[in-house]
C-alpha positions as CSV (number, residue, x, y, z in Angstrom):
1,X,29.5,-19.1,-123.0
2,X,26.7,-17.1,-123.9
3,X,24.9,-16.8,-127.2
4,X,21.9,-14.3,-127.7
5,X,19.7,-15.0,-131.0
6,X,17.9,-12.6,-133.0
7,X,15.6,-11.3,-133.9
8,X,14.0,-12.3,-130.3
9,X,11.2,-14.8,-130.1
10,X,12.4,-17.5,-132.4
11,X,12.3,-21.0,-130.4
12,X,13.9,-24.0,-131.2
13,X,11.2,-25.8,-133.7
14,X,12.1,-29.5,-132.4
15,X,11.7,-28.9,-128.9
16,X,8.6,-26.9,-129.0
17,X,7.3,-29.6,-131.8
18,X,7.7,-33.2,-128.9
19,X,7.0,-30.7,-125.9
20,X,3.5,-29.7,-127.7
21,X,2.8,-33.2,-128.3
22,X,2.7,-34.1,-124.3
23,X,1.0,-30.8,-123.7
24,X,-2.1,-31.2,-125.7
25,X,-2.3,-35.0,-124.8
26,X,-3.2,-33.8,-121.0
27,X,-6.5,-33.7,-119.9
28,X,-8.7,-30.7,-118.0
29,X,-8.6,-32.9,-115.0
30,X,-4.9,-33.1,-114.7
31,X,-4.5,-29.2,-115.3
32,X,-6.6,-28.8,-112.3
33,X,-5.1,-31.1,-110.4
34,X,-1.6,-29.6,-110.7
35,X,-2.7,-26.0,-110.2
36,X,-4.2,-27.5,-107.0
37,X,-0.8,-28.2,-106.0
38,X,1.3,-24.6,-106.4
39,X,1.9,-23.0,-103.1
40,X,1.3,-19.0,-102.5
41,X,4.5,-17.3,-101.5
42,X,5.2,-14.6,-99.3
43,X,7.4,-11.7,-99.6
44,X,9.3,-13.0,-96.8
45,X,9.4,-16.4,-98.3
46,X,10.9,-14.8,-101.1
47,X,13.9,-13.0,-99.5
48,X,15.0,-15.9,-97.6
49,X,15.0,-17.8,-100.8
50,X,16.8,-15.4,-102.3
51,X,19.5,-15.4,-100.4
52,X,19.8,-19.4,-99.9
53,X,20.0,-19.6,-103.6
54,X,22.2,-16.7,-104.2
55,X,24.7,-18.4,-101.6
56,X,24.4,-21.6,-103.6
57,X,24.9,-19.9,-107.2
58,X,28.6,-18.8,-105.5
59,X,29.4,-22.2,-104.2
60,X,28.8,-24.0,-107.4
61,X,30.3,-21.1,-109.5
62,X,33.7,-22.5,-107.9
63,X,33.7,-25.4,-109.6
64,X,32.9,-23.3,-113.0
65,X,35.3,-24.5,-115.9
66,X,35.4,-21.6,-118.5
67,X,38.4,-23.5,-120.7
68,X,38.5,-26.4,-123.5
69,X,38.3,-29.6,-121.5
70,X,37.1,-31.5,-124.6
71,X,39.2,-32.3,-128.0
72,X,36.7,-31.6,-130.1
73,X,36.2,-27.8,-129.1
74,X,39.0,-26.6,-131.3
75,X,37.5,-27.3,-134.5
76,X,34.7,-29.7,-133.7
77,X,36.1,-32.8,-135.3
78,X,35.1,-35.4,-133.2
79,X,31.3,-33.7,-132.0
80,X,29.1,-36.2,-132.7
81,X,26.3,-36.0,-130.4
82,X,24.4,-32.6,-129.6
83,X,21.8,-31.7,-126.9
84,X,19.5,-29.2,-126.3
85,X,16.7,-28.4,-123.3
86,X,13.7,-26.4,-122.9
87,X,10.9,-25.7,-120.7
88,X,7.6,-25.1,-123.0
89,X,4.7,-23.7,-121.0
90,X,1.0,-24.2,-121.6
91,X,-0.3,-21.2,-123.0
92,X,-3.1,-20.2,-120.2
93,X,-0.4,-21.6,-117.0
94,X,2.3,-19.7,-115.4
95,X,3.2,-23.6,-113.6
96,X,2.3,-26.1,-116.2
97,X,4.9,-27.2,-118.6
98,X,6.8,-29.8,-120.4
99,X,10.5,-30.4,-119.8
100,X,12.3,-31.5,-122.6
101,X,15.3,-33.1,-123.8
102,X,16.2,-33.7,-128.0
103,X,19.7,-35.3,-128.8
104,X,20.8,-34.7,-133.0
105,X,23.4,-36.5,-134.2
106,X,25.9,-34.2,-135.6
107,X,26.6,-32.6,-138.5
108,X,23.6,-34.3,-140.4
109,X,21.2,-32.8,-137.1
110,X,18.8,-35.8,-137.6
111,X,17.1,-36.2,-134.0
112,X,18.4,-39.5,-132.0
113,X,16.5,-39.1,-129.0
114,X,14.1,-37.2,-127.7
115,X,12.4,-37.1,-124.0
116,X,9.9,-34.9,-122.3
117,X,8.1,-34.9,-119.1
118,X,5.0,-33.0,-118.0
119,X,6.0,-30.6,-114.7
120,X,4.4,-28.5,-112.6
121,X,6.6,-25.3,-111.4
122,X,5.7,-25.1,-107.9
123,X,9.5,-23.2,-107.2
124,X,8.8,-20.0,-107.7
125,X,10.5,-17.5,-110.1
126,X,13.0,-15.4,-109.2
127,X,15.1,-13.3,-111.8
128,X,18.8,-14.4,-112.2
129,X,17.6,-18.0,-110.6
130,X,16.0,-19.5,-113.2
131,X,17.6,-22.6,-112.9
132,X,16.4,-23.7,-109.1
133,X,13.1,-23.6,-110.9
134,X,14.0,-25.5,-113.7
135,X,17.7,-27.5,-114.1
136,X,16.4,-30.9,-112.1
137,X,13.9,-31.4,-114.7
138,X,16.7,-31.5,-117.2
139,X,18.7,-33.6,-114.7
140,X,15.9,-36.3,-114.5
141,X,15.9,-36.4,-118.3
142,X,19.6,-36.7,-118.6
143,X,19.9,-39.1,-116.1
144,X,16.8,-41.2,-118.1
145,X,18.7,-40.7,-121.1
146,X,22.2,-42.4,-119.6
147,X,20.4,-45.4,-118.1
148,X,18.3,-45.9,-120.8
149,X,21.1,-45.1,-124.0
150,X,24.3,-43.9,-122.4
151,X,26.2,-43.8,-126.0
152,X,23.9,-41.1,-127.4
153,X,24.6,-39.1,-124.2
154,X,25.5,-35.3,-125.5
155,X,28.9,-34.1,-125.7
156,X,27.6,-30.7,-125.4
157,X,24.0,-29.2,-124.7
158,X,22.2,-26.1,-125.6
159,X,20.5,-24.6,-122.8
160,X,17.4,-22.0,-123.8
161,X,18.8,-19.9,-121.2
162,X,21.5,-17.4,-119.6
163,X,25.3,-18.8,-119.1
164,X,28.1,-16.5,-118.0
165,X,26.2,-13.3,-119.0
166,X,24.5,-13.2,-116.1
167,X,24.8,-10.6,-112.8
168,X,26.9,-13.1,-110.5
169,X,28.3,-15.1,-114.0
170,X,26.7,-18.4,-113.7
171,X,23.1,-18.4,-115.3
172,X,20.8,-22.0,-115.6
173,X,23.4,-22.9,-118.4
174,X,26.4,-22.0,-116.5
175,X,24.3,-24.6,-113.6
176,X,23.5,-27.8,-115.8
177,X,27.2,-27.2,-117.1
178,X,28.3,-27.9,-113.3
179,X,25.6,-30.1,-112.1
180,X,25.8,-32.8,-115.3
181,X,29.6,-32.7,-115.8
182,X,28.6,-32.0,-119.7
183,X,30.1,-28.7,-121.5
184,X,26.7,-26.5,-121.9
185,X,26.1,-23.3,-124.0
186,X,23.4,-20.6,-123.0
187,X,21.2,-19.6,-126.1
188,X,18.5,-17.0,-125.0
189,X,16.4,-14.9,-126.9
190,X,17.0,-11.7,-124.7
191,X,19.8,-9.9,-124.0
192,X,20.8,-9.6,-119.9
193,X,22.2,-6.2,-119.0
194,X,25.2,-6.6,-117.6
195,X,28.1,-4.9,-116.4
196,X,28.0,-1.8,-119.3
197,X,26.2,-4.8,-121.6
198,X,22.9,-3.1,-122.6
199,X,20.2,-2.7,-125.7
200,X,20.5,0.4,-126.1
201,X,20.9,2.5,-129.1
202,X,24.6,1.3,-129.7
203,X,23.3,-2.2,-129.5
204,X,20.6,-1.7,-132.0
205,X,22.6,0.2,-134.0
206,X,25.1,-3.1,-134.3
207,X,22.5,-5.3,-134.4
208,X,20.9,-3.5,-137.5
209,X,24.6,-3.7,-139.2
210,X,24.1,-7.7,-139.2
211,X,23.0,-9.5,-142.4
212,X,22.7,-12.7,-142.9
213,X,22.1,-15.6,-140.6
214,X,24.9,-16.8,-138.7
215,X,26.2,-12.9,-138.7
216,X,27.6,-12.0,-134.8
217,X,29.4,-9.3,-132.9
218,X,30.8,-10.0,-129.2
219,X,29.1,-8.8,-126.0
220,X,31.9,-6.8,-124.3
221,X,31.4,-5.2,-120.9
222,X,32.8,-2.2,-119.3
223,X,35.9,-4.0,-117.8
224,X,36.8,-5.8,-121.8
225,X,35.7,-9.1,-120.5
226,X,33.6,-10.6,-123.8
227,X,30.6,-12.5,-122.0
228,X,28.7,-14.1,-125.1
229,X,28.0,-13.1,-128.6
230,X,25.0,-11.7,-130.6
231,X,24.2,-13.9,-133.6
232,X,21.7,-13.4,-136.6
233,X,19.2,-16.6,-136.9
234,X,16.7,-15.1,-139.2
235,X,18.0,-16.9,-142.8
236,X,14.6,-16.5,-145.2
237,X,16.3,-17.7,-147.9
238,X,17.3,-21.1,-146.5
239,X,16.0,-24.2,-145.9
240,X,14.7,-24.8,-142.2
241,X,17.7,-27.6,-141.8
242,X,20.5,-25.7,-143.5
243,X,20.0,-22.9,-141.5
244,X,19.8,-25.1,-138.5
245,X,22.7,-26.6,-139.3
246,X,24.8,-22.9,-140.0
247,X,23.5,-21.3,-137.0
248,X,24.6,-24.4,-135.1
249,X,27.8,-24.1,-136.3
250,X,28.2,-20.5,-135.5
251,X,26.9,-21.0,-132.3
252,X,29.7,-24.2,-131.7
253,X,32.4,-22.5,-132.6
254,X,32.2,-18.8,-131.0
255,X,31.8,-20.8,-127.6
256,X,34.4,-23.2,-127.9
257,X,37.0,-21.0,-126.2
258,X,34.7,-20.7,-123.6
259,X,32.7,-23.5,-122.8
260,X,30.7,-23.9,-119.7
261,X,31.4,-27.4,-117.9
């Protein structure tokens, strides 16, 4: 499932907040020392990426599970546990960044666990493959997380990313989803033009129509198949936690008829 917030920009507080913290802690020296690392690609290198990854997306897309697998997605009674991920970049680096992991208990959202590792994006960056740059850092920190505290493993994870709404249907979220066996929900803060999907005046038009946070209309394309949905997250009269805690709901229950394992 695919969820796209607006208004665009807005980041998810907690993991920019323990991401920060490992960012500012690194020294000149080790800035240096990873930018010494990134190779230069070629336009040939490029292509033949390209299509090794774009022949992987399709093999893994097989195994795609776009029904409820878990009890808790019909009204979810029983979701206890809630993940999200990020990758938060140093401000002067295109390569540099923090990988990051935060677990909430749910519905109180009070942060259980939380796990971040300083990376250096040597894979380069390729639109619609986001996640051969990215999804094995979130990997590692699940696979921390499960050695380390296995019962506050997430039932479901929020993925600052594309799912389904994607031009071959299986975006970074749609990826973990596969790769870590846990259901996974893309939340990004732009909207991928797909398939008749598009911002363009009719979308701005709806957009303009919603009011207050937690507010959505569907993301229907050309053929009637609904991809994601469009949901209001700026709330200025609540607090930062109940808001949080509505838009999380919103977000929960449009994609549980469609979640991404």
């Amino acid at each position: 499932m695919q969820l796209v917030l607006q208004p665009v920009g807005q980041k998810c507080k907690i993991l920019r907040a323990v991401a920060q913290e490992h960012i500012t802690a690194m020294t000149a020296h080790d800035a240096s020392r990873v930018m010494a690392n990134v190779p230069v690609q070629t336009d040939e290198v490029f292509e033949e990426i390209h299509k090794k990854w774009e022949s992987e997306q399709q093999e893994l897309k097989k195994k795609l599970v776009l029904e409820n697998t878990e009890s808790w997605q019909s009204d979810l009674d029983g979701l206890r546990c809630v993940g999200g991920v990020d990758v938060s970049f140093v401000k002067t680096s295109s390569t540099l960044a923090c990988a990051s992991l935060v677990v909430c208990d749910y519905p109180d959202l009070k942060v259980i666990y939380s796990d971040c590792e300083l990376v250096h994006l040597d894979t380069p960056y390729i639109p619609g493959f986001l996640a051969f740059r990215e999804v094995n850092f979130f990997l590692n920190l699940l696979h921390k997380l499960r050695d380390k505290e296995p019962n506050l493993m997430p039932q479901v994870i929020l993925v600052d990313g594309n799912g389904i709404l994607h031009p071959r249907g299986f975006g970074i979220a749609s990826h973990l989803g596969v790769l870590s066996g846990i259901p996974c929900v893309g939340v990004a803060k732009t909207l991928m033009q797909v398939d008749g999907i598009a911002k363009n005046e009719q979308f701005a038009e709806k957009v303009a129509e919603l009011g207050s946070g937690g507010d959505t209309f569907p993301l229907m394309t050309d053929s009637g198949q609904i991809l994601g949905m469009v949901i209001i997250s700026s709330l200025r009269v609540w607090s930062v936690s109940k808001h949080t805690h509505h838009l999380l709901q919103c977000i929960l229950s449009h994609s549980a008829t469609r979640a991404v394992s």
